[in-house]
C-alpha positions as CSV (number, residue, x, y, z in Angstrom):
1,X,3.2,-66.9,-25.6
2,X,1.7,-70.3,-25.9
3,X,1.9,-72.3,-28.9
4,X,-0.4,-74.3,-30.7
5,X,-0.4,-76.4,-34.1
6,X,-1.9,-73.1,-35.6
7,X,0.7,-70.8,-34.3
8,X,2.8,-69.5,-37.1
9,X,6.2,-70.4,-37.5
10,X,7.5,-66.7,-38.2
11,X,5.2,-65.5,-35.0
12,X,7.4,-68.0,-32.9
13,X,10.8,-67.1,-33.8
14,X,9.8,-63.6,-33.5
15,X,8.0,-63.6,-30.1
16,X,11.4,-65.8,-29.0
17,X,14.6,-66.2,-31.6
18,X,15.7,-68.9,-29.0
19,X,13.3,-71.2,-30.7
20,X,15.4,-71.8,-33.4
21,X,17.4,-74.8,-32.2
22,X,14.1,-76.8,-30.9
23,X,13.0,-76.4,-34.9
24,X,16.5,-78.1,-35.8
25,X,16.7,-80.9,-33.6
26,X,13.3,-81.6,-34.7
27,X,14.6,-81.7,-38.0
28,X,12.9,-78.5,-39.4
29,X,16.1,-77.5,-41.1
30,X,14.1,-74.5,-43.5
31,X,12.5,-72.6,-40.9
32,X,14.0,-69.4,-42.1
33,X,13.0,-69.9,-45.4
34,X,10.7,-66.8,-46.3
35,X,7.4,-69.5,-46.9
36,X,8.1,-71.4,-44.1
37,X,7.7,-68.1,-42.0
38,X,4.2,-68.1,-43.0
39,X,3.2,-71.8,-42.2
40,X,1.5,-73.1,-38.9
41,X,3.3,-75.8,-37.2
42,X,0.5,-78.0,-38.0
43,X,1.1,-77.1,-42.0
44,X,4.9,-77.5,-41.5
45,X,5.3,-80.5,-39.4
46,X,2.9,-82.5,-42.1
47,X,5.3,-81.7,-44.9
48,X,8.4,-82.6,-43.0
49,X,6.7,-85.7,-41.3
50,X,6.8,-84.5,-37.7
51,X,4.6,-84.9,-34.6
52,X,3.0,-81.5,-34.6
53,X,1.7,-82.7,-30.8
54,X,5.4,-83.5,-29.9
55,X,7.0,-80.3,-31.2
56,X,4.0,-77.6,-30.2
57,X,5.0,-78.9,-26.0
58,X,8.3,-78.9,-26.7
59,X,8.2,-74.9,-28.1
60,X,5.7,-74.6,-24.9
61,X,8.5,-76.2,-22.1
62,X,10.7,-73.9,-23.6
63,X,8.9,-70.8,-23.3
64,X,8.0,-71.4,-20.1
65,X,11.2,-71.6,-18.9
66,X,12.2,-68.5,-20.3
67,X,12.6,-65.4,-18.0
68,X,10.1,-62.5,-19.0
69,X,10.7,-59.9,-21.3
70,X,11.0,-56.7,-20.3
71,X,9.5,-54.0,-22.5
């Protein structure tokens, strides 16, 4: 998966649950909230005042590093 500032926020955590911590040290405490599921990055990050730029390669590094998935 790559992410971008219209990837949705649910579609993340879903393609990869180890997300989650990158979300809190950005300081996107509400990510589980059943709205916030719904919301781009983009959408989220202006509400919450964050660099969508920043976060969207950080999400990216991480995935990256991650081992495939095996089916």
């Amino acid at each position: 998966m790559t992410v971008t500032k219209d990837s949705v926020i649910g579609d993340i955590l879903k393609a990869d649950n180890s997300t989650a911590p990158l979300f809190i040290q950005m300081g996107m405490y509400c990510f589980e909230c059943p709205a916030a599921l719904g919301e781009t990055l983009a959408q989220a990050c202006a509400v919450h005042g964050i660099d969508v730029q920043e976060l969207v390669d950080v999400l990216n590094q991480h995935l990256a590093q991650q081992p495939p998935k095996q089916e």
